[in-house]
C-alpha positions in Angstrom: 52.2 230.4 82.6 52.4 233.6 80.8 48.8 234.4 81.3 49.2 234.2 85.0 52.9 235.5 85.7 51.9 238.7 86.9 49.7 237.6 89.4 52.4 235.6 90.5 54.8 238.3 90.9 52.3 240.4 92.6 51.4 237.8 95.0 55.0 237.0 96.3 55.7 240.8 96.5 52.4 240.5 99.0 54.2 237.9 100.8 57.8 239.3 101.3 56.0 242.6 101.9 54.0 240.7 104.7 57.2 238.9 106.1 58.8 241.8 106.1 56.1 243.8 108.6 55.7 240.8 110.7 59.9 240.8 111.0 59.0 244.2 112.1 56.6 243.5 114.9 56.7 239.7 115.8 60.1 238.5 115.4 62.4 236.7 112.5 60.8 233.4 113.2 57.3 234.4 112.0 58.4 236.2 108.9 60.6 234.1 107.3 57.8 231.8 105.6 56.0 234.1 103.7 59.6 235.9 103.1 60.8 232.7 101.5 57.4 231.7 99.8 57.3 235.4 98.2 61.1 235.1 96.7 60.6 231.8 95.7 57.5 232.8 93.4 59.9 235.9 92.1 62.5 233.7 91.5 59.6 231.5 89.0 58.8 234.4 87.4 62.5 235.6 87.1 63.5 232.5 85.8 60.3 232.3 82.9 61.3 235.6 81.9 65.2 234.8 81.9 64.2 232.3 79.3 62.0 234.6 77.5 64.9 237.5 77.8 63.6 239.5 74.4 60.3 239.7 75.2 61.1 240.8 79.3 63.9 242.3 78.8 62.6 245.9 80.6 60.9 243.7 83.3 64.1 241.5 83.8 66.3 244.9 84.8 63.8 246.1 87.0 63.3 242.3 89.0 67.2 242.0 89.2 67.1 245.5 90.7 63.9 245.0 93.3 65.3 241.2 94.3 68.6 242.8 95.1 66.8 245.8 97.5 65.0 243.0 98.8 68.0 240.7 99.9 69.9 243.5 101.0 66.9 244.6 103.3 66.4 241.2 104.6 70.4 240.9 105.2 70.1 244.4 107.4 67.4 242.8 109.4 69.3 240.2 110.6 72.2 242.0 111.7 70.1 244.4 113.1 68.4 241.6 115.5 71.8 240.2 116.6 
């Protein structure tokens, strides 16, 4: 898992980036797949590294920080489309 946690991370970053551009131009109902799939592999790699706190610590800061910018984003999205 360790070997290929950064290629997880990058990929779901890919995805919620995706979801969030076709939010943009298609509509909520297209992006929240890739949107879900992308946190869901953060949330993986969060979790490994939450059990592995010492050796992640610098990377666990820095996820807590982007997970939170990207909730928040996705939360002003919605509202914005009611």
């Amino acid at each position: 898992m360790k070997k290929y946690l950064r290629e997880i991370e990058v990929a779901g970053c890919l995805l919620v980036i995706i979801g969030v551009i076709l939010n943009l131009f298609l509509g909520t109902g297209y992006a929240v797949g890739p949107c879900a799939i992308g946190l869901l592999l953060w949330l993986i790699c969060f979790i490994y590294r939450a059990f592995h706190w010492k050796e992640y610590e610098r990377e666990n800061k820095q996820g807590i920080v982007i997970i939170i910018i990207a909730i928040f984003i996705l939360i002003l999205q919605m509202m914005m489309r009611q």
